[in-house]
TORPA-4810 file (N, C-alpha, C, O; in nm, 3 decimals):
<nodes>
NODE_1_-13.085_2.044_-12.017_-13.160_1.978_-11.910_-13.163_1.826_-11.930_-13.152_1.749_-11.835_X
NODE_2_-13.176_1.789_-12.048_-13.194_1.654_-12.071_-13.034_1.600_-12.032_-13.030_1.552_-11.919_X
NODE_3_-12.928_1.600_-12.091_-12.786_1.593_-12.072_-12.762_1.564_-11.927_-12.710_1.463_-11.880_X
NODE_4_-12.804_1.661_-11.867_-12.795_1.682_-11.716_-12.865_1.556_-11.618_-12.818_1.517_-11.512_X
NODE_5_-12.961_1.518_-11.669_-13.069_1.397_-11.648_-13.008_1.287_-11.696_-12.998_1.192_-11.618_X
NODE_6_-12.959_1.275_-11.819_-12.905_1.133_-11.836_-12.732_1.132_-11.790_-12.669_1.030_-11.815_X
NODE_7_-12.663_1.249_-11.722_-12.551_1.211_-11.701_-12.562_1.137_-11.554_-12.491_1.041_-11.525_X
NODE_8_-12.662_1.193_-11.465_-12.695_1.178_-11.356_-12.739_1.072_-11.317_-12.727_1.027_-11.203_X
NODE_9_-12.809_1.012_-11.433_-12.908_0.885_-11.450_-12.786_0.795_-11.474_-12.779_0.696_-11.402_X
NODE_10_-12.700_0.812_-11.553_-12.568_0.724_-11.574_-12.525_0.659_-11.494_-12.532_0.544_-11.453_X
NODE_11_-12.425_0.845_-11.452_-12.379_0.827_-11.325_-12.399_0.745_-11.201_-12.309_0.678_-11.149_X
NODE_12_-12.541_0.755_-11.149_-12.603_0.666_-11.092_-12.564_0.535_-11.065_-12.519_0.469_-10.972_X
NODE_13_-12.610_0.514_-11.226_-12.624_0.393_-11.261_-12.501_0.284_-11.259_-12.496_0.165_-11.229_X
NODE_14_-12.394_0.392_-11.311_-12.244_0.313_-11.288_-12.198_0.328_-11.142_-12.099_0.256_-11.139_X
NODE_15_-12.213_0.377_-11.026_-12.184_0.386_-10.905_-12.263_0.265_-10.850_-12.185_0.197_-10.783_X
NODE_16_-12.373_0.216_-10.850_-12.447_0.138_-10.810_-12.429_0.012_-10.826_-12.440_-0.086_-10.752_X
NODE_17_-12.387_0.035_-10.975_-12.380_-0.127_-11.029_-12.201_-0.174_-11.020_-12.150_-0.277_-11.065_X
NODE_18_-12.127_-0.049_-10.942_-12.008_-0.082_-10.932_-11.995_-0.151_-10.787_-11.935_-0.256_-10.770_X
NODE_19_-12.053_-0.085_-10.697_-12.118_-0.130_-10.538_-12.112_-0.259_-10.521_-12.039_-0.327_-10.449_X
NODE_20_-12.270_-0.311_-10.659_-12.314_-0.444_-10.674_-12.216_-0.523_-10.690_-12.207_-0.624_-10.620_X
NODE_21_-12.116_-0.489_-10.791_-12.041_-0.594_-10.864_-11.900_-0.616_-10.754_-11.805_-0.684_-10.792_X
NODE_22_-11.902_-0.549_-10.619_-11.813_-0.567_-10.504_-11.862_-0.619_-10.394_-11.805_-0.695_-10.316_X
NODE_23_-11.993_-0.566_-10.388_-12.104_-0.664_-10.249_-12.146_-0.821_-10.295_-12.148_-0.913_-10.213_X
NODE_24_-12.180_-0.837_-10.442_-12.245_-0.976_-10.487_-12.238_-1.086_-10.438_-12.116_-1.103_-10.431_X
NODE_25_-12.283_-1.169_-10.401_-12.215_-1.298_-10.294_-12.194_-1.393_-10.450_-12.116_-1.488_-10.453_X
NODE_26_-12.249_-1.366_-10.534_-12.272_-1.466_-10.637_-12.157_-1.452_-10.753_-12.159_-1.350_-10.823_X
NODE_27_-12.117_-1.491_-10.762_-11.985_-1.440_-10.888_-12.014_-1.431_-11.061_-11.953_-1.367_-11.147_X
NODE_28_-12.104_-1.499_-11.071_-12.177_-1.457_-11.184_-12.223_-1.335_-11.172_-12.166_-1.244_-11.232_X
NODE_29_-12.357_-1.305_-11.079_-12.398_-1.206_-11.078_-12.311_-1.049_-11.062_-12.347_-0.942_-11.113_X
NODE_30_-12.172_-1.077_-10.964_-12.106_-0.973_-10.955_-12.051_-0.931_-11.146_-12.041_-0.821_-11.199_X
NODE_31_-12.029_-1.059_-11.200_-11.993_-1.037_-11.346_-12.125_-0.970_-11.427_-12.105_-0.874_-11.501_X
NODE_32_-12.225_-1.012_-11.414_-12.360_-0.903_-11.474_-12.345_-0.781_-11.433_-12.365_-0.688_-11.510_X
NODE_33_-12.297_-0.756_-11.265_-12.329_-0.594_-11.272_-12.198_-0.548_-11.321_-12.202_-0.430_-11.354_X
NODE_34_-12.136_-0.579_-11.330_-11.961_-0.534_-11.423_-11.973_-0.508_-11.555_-11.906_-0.429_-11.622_X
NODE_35_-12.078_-0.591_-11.597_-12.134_-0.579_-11.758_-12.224_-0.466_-11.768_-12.218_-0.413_-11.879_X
NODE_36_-12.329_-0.396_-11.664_-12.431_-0.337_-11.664_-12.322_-0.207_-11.604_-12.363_-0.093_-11.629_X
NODE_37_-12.225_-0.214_-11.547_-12.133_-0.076_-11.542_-12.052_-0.049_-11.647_-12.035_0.073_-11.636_X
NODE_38_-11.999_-0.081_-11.732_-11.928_-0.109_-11.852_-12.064_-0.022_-11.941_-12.027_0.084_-11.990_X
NODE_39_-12.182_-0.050_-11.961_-12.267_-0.022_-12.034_-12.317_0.131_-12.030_-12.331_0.203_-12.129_X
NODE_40_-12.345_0.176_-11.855_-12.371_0.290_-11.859_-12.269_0.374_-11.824_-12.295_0.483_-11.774_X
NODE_41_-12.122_0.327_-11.848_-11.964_0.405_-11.879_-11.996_0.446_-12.016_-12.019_0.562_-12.050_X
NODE_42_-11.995_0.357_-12.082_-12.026_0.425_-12.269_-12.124_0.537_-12.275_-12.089_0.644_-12.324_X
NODE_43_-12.243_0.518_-12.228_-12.353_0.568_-12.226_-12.221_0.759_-12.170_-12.196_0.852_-12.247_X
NODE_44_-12.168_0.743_-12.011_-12.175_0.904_-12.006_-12.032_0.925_-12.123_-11.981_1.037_-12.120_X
NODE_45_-11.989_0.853_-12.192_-11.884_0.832_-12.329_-11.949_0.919_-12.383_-11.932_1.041_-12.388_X
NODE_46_-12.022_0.859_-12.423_-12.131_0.933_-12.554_-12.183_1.076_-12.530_-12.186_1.169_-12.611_X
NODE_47_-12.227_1.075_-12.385_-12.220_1.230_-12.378_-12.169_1.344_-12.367_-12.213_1.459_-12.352_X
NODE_48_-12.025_1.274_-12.381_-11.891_1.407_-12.355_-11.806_1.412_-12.491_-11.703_1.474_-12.520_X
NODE_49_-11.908_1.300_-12.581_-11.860_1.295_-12.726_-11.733_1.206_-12.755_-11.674_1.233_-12.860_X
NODE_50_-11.693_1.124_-12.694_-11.584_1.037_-12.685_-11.643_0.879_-12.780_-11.631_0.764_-12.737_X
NODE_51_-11.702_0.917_-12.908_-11.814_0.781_-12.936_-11.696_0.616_-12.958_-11.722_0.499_-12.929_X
NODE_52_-11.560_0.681_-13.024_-11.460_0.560_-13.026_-11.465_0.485_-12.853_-11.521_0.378_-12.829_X
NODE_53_-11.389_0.572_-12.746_-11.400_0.483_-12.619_-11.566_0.432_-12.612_-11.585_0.313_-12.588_X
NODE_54_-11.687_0.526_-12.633_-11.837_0.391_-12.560_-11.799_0.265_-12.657_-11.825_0.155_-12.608_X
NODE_55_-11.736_0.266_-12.799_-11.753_0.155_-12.887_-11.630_0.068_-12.822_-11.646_-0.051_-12.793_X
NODE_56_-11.531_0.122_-12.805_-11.449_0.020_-12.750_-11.527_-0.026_-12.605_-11.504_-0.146_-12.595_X
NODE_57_-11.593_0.010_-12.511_-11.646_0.003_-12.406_-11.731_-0.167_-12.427_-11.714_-0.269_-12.361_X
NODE_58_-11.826_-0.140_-12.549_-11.918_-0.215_-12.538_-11.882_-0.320_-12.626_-11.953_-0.420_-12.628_X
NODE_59_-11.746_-0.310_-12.724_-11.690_-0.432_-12.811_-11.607_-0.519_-12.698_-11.623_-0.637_-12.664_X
NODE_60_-11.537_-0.446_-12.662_-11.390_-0.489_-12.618_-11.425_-0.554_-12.500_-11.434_-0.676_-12.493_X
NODE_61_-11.451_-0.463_-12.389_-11.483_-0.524_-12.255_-11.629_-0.573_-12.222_-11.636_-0.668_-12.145_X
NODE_62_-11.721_-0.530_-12.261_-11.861_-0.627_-12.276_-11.858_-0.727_-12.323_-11.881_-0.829_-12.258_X
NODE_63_-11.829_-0.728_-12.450_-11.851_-0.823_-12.571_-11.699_-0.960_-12.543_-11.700_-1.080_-12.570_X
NODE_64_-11.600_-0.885_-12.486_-11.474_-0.994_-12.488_-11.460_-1.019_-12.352_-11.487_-1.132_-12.312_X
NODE_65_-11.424_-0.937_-12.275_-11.326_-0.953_-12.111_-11.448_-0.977_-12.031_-11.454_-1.073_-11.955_X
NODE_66_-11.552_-0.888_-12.047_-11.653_-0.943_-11.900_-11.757_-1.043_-11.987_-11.867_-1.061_-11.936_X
NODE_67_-11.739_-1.086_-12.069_-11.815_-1.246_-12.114_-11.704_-1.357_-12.084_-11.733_-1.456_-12.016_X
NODE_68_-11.601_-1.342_-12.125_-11.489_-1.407_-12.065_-11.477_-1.454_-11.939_-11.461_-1.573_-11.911_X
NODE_69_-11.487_-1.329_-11.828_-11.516_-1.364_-11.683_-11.608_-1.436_-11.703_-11.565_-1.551_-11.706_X
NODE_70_-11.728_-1.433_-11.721_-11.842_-1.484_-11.675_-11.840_-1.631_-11.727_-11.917_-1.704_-11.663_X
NODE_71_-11.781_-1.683_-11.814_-11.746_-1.798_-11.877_-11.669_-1.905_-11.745_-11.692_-2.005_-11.677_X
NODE_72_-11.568_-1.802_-11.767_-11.439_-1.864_-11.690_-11.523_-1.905_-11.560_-11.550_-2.021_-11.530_X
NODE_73_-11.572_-1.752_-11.462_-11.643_-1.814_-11.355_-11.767_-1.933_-11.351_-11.797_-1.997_-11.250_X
NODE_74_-11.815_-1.944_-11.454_-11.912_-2.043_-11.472_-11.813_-2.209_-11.483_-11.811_-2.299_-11.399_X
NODE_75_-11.767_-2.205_-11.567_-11.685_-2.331_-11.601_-11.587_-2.372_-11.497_-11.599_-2.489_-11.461_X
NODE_76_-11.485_-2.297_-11.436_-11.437_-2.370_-11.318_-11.495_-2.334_-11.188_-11.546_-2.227_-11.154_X
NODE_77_-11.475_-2.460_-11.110_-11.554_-2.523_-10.966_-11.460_-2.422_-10.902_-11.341_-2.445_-10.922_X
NODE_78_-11.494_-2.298_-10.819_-11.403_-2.215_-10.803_-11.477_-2.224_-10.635_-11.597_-2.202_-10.614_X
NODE_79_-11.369_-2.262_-10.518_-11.472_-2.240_-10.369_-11.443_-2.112_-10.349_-11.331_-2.086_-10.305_X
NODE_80_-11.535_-2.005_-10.375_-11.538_-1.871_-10.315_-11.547_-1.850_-10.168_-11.513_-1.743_-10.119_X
NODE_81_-11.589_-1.941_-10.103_-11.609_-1.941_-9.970_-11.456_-1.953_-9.872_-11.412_-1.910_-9.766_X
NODE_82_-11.418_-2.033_-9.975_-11.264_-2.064_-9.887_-11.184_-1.943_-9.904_-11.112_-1.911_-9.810_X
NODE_83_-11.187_-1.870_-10.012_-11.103_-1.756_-10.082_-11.168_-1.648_-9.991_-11.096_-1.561_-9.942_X
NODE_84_-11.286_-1.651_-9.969_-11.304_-1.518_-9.858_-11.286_-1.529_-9.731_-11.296_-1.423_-9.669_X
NODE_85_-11.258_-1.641_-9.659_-11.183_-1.692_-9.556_-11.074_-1.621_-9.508_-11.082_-1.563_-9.400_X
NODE_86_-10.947_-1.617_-9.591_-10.861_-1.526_-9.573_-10.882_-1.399_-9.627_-10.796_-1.345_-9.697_X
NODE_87_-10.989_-1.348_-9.601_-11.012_-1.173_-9.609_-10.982_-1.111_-9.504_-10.959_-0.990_-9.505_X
NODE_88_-10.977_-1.183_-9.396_-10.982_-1.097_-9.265_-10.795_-1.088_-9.225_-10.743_-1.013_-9.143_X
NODE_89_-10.741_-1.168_-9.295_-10.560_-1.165_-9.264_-10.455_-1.103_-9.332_-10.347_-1.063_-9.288_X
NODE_90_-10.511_-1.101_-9.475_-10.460_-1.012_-9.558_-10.502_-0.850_-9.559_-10.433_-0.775_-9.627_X
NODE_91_-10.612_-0.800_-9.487_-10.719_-0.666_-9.437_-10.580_-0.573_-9.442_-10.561_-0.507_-9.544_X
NODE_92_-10.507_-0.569_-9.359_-10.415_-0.474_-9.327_-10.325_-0.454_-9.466_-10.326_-0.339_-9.512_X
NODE_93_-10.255_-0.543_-9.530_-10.186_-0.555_-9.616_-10.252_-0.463_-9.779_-10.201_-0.390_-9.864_X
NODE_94_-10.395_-0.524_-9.752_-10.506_-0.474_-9.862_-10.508_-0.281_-9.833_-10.491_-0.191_-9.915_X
NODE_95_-10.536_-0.274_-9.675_-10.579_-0.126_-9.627_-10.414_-0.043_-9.739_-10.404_0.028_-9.839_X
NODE_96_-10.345_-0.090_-9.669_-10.202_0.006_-9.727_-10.195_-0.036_-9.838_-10.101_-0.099_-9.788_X
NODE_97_-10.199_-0.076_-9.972_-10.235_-0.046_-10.107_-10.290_-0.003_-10.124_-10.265_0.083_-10.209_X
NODE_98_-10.461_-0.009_-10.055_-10.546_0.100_-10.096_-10.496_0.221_-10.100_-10.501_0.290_-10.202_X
NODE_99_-10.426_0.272_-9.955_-10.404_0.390_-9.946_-10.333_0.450_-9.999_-10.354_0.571_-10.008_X
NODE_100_-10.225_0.396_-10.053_-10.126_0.400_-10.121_-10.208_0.479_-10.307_-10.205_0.588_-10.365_X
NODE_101_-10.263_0.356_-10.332_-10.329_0.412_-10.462_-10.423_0.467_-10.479_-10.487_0.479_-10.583_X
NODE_102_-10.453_0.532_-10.322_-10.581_0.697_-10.320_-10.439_0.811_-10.314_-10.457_0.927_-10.350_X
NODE_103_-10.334_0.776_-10.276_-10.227_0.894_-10.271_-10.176_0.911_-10.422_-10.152_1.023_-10.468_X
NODE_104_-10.163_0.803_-10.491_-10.093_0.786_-10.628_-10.227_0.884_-10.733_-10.191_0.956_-10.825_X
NODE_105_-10.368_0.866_-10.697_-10.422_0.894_-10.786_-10.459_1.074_-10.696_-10.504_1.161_-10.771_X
NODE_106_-10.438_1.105_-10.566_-10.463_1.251_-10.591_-10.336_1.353_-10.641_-10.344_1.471_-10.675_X
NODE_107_-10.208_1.260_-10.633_-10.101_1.362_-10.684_-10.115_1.325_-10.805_-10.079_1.427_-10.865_X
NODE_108_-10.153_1.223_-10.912_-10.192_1.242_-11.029_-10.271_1.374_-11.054_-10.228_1.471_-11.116_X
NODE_109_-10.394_1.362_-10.994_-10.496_1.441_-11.016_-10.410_1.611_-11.002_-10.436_1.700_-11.082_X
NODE_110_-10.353_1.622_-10.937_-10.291_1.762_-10.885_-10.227_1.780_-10.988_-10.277_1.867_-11.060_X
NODE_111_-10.126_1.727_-11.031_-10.023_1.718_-11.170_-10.119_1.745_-11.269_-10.119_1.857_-11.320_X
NODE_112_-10.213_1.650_-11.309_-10.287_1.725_-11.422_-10.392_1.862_-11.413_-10.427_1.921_-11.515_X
NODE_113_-10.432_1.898_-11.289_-10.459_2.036_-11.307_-10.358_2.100_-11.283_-10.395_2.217_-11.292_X
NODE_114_-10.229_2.099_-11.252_-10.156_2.222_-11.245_-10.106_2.182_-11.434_-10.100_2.281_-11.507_X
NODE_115_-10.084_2.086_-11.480_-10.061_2.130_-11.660_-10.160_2.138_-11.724_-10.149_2.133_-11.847_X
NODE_116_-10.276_2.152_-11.669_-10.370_2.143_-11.772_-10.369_2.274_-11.878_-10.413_2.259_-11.992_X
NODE_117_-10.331_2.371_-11.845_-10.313_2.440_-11.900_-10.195_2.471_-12.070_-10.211_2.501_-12.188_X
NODE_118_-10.067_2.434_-11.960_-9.942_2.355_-12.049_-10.029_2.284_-12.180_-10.044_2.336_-12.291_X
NODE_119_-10.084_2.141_-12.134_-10.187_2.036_-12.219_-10.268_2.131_-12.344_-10.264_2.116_-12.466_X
NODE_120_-10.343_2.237_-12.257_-10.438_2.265_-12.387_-10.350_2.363_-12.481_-10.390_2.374_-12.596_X
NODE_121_-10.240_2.433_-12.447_-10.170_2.469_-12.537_-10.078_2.370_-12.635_-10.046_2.401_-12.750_X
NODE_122_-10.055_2.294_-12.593_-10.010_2.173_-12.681_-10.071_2.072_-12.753_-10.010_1.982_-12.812_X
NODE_123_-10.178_2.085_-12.749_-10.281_2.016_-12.833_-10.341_2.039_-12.932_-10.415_2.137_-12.936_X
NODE_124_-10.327_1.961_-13.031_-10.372_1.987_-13.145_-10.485_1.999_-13.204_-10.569_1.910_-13.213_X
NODE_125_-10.497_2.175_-13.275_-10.669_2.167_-13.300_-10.735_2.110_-13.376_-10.665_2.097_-13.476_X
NODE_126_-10.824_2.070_-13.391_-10.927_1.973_-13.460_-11.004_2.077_-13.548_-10.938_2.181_-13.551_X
NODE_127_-11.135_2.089_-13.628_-11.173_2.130_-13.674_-11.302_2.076_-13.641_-11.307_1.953_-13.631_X
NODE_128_-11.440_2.165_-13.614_-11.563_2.105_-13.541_-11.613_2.000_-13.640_-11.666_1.894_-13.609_X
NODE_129_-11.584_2.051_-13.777_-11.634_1.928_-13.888_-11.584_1.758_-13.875_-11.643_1.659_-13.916_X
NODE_130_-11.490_1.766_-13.824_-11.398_1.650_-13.828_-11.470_1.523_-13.747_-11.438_1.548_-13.631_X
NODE_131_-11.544_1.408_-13.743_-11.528_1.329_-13.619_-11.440_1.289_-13.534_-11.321_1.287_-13.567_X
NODE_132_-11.480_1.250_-13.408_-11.423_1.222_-13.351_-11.348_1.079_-13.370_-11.264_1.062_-13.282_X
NODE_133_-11.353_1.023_-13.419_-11.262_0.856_-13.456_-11.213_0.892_-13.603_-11.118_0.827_-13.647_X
NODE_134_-11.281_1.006_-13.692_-11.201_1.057_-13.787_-11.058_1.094_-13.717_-10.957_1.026_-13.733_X
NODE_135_-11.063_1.208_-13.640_-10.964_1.282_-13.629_-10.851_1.175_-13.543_-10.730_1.166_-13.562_X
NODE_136_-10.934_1.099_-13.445_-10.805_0.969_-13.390_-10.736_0.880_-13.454_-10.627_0.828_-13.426_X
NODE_137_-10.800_0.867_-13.534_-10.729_0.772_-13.699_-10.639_0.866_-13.761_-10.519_0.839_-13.767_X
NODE_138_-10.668_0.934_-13.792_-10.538_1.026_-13.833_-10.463_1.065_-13.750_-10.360_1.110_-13.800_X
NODE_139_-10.466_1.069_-13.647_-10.325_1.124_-13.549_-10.273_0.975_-13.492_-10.151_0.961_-13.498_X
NODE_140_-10.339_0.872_-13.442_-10.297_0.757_-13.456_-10.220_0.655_-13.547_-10.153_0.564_-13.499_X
NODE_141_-10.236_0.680_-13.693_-10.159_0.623_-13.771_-10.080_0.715_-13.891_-10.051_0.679_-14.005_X
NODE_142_-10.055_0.855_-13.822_-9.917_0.953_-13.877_-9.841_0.980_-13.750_-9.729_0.934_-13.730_X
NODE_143_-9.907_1.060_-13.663_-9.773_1.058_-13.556_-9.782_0.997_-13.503_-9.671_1.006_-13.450_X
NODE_144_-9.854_0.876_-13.425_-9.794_0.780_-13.335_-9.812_0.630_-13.415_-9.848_0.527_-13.358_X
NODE_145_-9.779_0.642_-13.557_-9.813_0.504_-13.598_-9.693_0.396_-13.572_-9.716_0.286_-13.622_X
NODE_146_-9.561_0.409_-13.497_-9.490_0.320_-13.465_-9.487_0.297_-13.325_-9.417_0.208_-13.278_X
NODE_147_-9.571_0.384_-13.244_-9.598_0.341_-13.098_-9.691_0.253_-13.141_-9.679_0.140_-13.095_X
NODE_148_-9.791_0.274_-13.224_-9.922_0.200_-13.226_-9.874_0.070_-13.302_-9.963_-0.015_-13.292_X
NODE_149_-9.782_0.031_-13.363_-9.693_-0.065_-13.474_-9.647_-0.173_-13.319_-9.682_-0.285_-13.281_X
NODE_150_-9.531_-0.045_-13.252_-9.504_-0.149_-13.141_-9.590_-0.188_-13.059_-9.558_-0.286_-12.992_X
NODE_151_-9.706_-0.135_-13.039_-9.824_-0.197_-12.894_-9.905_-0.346_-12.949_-9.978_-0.426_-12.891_X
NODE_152_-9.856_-0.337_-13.079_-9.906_-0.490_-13.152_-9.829_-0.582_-13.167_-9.863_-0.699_-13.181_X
NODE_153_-9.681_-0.528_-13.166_-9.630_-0.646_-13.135_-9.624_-0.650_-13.002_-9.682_-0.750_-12.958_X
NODE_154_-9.572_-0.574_-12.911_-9.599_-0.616_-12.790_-9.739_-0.736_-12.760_-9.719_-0.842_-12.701_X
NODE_155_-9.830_-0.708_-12.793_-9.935_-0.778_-12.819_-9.914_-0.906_-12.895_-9.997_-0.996_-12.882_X
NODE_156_-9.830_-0.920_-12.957_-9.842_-1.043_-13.064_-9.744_-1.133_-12.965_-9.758_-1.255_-12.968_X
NODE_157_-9.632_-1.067_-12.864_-9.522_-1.133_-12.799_-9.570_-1.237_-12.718_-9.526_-1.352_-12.719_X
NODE_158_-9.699_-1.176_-12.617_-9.756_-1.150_-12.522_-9.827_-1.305_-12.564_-9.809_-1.412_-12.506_X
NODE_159_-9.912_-1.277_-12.681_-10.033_-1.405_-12.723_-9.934_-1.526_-12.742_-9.959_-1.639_-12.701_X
NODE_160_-9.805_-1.487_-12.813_-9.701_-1.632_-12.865_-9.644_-1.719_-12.685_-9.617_-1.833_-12.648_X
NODE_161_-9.651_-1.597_-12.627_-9.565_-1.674_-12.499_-9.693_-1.689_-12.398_-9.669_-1.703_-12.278_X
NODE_162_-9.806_-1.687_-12.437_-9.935_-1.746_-12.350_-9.953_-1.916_-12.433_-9.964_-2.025_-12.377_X
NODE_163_-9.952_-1.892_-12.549_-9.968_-2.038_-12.597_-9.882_-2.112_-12.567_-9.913_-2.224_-12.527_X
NODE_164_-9.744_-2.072_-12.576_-9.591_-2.145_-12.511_-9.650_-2.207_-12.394_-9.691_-2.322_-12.380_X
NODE_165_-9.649_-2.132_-12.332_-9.679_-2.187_-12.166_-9.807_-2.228_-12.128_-9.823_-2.252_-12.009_X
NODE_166_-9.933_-2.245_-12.232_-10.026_-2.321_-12.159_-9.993_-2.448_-12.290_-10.076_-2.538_-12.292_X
NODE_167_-9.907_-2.454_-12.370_-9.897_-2.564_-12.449_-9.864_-2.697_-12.381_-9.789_-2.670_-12.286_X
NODE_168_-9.888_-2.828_-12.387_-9.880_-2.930_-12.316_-9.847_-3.081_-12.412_-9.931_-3.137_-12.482_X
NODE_169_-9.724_-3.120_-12.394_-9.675_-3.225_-12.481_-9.763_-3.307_-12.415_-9.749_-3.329_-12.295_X
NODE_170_-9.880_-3.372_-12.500_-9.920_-3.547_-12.415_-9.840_-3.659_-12.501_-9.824_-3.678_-12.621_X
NODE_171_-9.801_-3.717_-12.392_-9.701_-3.864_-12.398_-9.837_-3.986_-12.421_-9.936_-4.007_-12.351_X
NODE_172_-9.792_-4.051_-12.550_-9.880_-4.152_-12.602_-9.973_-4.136_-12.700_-10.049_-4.226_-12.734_X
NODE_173_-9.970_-4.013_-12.754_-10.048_-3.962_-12.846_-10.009_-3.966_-13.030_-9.910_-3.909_-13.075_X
NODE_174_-10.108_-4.044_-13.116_-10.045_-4.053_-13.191_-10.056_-3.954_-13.319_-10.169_-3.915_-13.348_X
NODE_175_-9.937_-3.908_-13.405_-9.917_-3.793_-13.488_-10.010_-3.850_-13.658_-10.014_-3.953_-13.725_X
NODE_176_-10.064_-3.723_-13.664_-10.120_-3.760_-13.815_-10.038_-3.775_-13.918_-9.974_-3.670_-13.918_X
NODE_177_-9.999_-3.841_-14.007_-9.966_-3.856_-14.142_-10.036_-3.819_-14.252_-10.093_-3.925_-14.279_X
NODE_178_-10.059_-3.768_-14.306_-10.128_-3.701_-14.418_-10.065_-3.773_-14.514_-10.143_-3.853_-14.565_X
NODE_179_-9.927_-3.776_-14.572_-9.925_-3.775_-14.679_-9.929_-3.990_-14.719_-9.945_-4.039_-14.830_X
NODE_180_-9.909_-4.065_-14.589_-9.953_-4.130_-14.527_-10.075_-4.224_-14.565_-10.085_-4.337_-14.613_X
NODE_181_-10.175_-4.113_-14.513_-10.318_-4.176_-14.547_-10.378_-4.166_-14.685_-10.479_-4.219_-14.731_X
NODE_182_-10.259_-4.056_-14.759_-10.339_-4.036_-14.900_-10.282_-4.149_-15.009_-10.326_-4.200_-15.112_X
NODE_183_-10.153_-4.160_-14.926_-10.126_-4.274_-15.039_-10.190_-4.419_-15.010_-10.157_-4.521_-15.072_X
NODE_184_-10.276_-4.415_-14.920_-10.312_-4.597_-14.846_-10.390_-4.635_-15.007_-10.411_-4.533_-15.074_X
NODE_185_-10.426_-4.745_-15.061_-10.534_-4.781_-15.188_-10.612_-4.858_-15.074_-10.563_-4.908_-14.973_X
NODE_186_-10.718_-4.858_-15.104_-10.828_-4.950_-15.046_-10.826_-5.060_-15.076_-10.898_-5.127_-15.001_X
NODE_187_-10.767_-5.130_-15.171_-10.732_-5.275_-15.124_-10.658_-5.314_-14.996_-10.689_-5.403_-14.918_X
NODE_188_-10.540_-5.218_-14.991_-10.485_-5.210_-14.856_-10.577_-5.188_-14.673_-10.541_-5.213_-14.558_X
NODE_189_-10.672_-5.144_-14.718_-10.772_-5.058_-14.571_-10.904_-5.227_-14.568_-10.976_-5.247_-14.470_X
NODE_190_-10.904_-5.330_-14.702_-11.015_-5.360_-14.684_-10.946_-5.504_-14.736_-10.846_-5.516_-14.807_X
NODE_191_-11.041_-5.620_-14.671_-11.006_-5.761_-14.698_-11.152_-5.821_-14.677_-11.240_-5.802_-14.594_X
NODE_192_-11.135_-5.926_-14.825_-11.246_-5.966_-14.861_-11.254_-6.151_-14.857_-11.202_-6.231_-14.936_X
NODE_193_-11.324_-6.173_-14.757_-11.345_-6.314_-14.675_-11.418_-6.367_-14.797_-11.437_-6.312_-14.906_X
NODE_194_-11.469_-6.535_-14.736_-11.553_-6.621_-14.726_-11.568_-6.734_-14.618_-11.517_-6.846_-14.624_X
NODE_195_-11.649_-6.682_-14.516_-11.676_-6.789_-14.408_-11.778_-6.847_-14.430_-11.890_-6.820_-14.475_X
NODE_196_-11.681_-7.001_-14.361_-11.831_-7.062_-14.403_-11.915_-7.064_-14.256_-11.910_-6.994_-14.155_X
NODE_197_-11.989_-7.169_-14.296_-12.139_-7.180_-14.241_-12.163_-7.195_-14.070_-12.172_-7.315_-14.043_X
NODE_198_-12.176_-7.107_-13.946_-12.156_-7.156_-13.833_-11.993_-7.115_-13.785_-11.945_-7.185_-13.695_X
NODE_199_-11.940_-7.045_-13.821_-11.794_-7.024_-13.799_-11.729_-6.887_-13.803_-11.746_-6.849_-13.919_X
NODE_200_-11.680_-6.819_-13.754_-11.663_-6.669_-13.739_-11.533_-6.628_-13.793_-11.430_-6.694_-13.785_X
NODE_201_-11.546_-6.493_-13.858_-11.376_-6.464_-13.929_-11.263_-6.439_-13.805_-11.287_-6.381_-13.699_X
NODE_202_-11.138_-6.497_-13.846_-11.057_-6.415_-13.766_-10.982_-6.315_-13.855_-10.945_-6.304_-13.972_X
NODE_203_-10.978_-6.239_-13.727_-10.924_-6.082_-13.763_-10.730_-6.104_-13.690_-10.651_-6.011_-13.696_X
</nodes>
């Protein structure tokens, strides 16, 4: 009974605050309720025993991607007003993707109940003792530890050719010397006057 109450209460809760985070006129605020759906996603995580995805839920995309948005939208002068301007011309173009990816996701859906069956015979049993991020760590880094090898470099490719291209040569800028400044002696950095009285040093 309780289960039943907080999946519902979740549920709810992530439908609502998914609504919010598409109606919001405010773009911050649409980024709070994105954060507050993200939150009670983990939450029905946790109740179907999935505790690795709520932790990735609330590290990864709370803690990194939707603070990120909310950054990004805060810091640049972004006219939302002009950008919803052309909502009404692109409408048609938008309608047929939608529809397109309500067709893509019910012949998904069909495909996996007609193998679901296939699936649970091919899956490997666990043991009730085992955790759950126990048992994904071990099947993650024996049988798929060179998919999981390549999704990091893919990842590492990905970060090298984002810095490439937001990297920016400035013209006029001058380069440090290190080895340079260590050899300068301070007799060299400093000069020691006597002016006289009423009369100013030149430099």
């Amino acid at each position: 009974m309780i289960q039943a109450i907080a999946f519902y209460l979740f549920a709810g809760l992530v439908i609502a605050s998914a609504a919010l985070t598409i109606t919001a006129r405010n773009p911050v605020h649409a980024v709070l309720w994105l954060i507050l759906a993200f939150f009670n996603a983990a939450g029905l995580m946790v109740l179907v025993g999935a505790e690795f995805i709520a932790m990735l839920l609330v590290i990864v995309y709370v803690g990194a991607v939707a603070v990120l948005f909310l950054f990004v939208v805060m810091m640049l002068n972004i006219d939302f007003a002009e950008l919803r301007a052309g909502f009404a011309k692109y409408a048609a173009i938008g309608a047929v993707f939608a529809v397109g990816l309500a067709a893509e996701i019910m012949v998904a859906f069909g495909a996996w109940s007609a193998g679901k069956i296939e699936l649970a015979r091919r899956a490997a049993p666990t043991p009730d003792t085992l955790p759950n991020i126990e048992a994904l760590g071990m099947l993650l880094y024996t049988r798929y530890l060179f998919v999981f090898e390549g999704a990091g470099l893919v990842l590492l490719v990905a970060m090298i050719g984002a810095i490439v291209l937001t990297h920016r040569e400035r013209k006029g800028a001058r380069a440090q010397n290190v080895s340079r400044q260590n050899a300068r002696r301070p007799q060299d950095a400093t000069r020691n006057t006597q002016p006289t009285v009423g009369k100013g040093i030149e430099l």
